[in-house]
N, C-alpha and C positions, 0 to 999 in steps of 0.2 A: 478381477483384482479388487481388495477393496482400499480405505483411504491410507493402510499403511505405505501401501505404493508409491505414493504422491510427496512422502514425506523424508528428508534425507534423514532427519533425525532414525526413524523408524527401520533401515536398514542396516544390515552386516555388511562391514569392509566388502567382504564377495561380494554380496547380492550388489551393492553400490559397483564398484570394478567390472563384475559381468555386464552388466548392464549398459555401461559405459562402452567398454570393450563393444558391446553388439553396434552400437551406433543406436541406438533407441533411444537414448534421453540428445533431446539435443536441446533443450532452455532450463535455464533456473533461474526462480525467482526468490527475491531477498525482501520478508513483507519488512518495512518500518512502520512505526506507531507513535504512542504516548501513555502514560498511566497518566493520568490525571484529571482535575474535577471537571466535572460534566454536570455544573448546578447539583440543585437538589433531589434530582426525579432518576439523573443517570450513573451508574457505576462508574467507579475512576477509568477501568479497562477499555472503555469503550472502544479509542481508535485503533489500537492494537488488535483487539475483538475481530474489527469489521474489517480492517485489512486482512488478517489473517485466513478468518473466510472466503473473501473474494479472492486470491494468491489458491486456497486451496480448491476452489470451485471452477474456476479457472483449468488449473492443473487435473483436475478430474477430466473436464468437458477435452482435454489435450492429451491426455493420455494416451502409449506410456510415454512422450515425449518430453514432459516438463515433470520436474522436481522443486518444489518447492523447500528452500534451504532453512536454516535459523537466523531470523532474522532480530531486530531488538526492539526491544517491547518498550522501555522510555524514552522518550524523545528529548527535544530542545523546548522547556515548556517554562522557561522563564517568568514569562507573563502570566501565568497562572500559581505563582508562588505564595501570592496572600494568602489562599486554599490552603489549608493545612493537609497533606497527603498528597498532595500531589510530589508526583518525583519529574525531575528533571536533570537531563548531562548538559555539561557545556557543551558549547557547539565543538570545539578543537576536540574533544572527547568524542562527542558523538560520530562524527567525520574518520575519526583513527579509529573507530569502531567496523565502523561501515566499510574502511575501505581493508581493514585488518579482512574481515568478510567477503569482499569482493576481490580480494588475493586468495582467498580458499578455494573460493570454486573454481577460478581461474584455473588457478594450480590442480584442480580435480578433472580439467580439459574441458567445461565448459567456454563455449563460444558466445553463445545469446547469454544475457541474464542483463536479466530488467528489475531493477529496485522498486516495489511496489510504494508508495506511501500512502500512509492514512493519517498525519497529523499537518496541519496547516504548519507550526513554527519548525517545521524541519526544513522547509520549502528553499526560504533564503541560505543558511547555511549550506545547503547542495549547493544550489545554483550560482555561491560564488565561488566554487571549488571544483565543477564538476567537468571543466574543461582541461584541468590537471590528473581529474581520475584517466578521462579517456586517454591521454597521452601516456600514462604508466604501463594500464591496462593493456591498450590495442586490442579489445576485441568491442561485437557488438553489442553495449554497454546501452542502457536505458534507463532512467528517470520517471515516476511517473505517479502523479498521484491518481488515484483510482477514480475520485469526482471527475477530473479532468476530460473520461472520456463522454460525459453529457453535456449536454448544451442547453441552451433556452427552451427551446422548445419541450425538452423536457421534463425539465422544470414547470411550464408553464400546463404544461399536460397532465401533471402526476402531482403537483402540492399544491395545496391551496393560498400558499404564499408564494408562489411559483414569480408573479408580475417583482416579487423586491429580492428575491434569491438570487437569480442568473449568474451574476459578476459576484458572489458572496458565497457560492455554496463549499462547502457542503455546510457551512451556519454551523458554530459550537453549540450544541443540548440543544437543536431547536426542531422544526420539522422534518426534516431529510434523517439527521443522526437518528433520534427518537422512535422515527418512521421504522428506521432497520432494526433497531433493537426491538422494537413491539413484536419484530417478522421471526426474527433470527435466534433470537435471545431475552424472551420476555423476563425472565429474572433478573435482569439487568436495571428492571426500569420500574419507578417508584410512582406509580400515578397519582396513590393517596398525597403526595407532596406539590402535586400540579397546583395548586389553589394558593400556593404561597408562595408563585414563581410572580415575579414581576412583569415577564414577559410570555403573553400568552401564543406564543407561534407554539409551542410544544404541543398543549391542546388539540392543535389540527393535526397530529402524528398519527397514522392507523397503522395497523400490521398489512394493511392489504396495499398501502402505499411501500410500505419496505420493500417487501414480497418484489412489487415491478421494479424498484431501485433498483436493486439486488439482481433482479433478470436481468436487467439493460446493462447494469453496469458490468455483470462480469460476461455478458458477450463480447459487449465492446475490447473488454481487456483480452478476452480473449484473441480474437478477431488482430490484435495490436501485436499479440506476443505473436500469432500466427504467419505473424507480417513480417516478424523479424527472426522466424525459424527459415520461411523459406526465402527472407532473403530482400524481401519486397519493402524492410523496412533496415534500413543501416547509418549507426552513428557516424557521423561523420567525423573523422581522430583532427582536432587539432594539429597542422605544422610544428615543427619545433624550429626554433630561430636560426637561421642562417646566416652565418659570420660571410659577407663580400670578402671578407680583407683572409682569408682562410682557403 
């Protein structure tokens, strides 16, 4: 099969329905991102970019069990509005977005589906909402931004600012991001403009550090969604309130 497989977009109602119907898909994943600046050296798309990748790399190495759905490309980017071009939803937007999404595949008989992220300011907006998705939803319902699944060690292994990352990553345009695009998407990325960044972590970005990011990270995720196909990993549904006096 090749990557139209992996992609809901990319199928006919049938081939979607069959498929379902056999029991063969059993995850889908929802990537989110951001359009927005990424300094001077990165394209606005970045975070969408790199989620999107990892969601479809992912669903490759899982195959044909995961589908990868449509997910949204601008995020909650507020704080980067001085930038001219960058786009941002409010959060109440972005939220009725996501969960407008997360009633689709429901409704399409998916069980697992794990919301990949790739933008830092989405993060709060979930997290103070996402104990009301589960209770709507009822099924095994995931969160997760994709850095989330490396640790120090990692870092400390693979970037040469590894020792002030750890607690910070994945760091806006700087090593880590930079690192992936050199790997994944070198048209993305502006180096003649590195000399007029203020902050030189970009500099230390190779293609061949992306390259392991990239490896480690989407085994992990993989490894994660693997966990919640068969079972081994499950949301736990918030209670709903119990009236004593009822």
């Amino acid at each position: 099969m090749s990557e139209p497989d992996l992609l809901l977009r990319k199928l006919t109602r049938r081939e979607f329905r069959e498929r379902m119907a056999s029991g063969s898909l059993r995850a889908c994943v929802i990537p989110v991102g951001s359009i927005e600046q990424h300094s001077e050296h990165l394209a606005m798309e970045h975070d969408w970019r790199s989620v999107t990748l990892v969601a479809t790399r992912v669903a490759e190495r899982l195959r044909p069990r995961v589908l990868v759905a449509e997910g949204v490309m601008a995020g909650v980017s507020e704080h980067h509005m001085k930038h001219a071009g960058t786009l941002t939803l409010r959060p109440g937007t972005f939220l009725a977005v996501l969960a407008d999404l997360i009633r689709s595949v429901v409704k399409a008989g998916f069980e697992n589906i794990l919301v990949l992220n790739g933008h830092g300011g989405n993060i709060a907006p979930v997290r103070g909402t996402w104990d009301q998705f589960l209770r709507e939803f009822q099924v095994n319902l995931h969160f997760l931004s994709y850095w989330d699944v490396l640790t120090k060690a990692d870092a400390e292994a693979v970037l040469e600012g590894g020792s002030r990352l750890p607690h910070d990553l994945p760091g806006h345009a700087q090593e880590f991001e930079t690192s992936i695009a050199l790997a994944e998407f070198p048209e993305n990325v502006r180096p003649e403009t590195w000399a007029d960044e203020s902050d030189p972590v970009s500099d230390m970005a190779t293609a061949e550090k992306g390259r392991e990011l990239v490896r480690r990270t989407v085994g992990r995720v993989a490894s994660y969604l693997e966990e919640m196909i068969d079972g081994r990993r499950s949301a736990e549904i918030p209670p709903f309130h119990r009236d004593p006096h009822v």
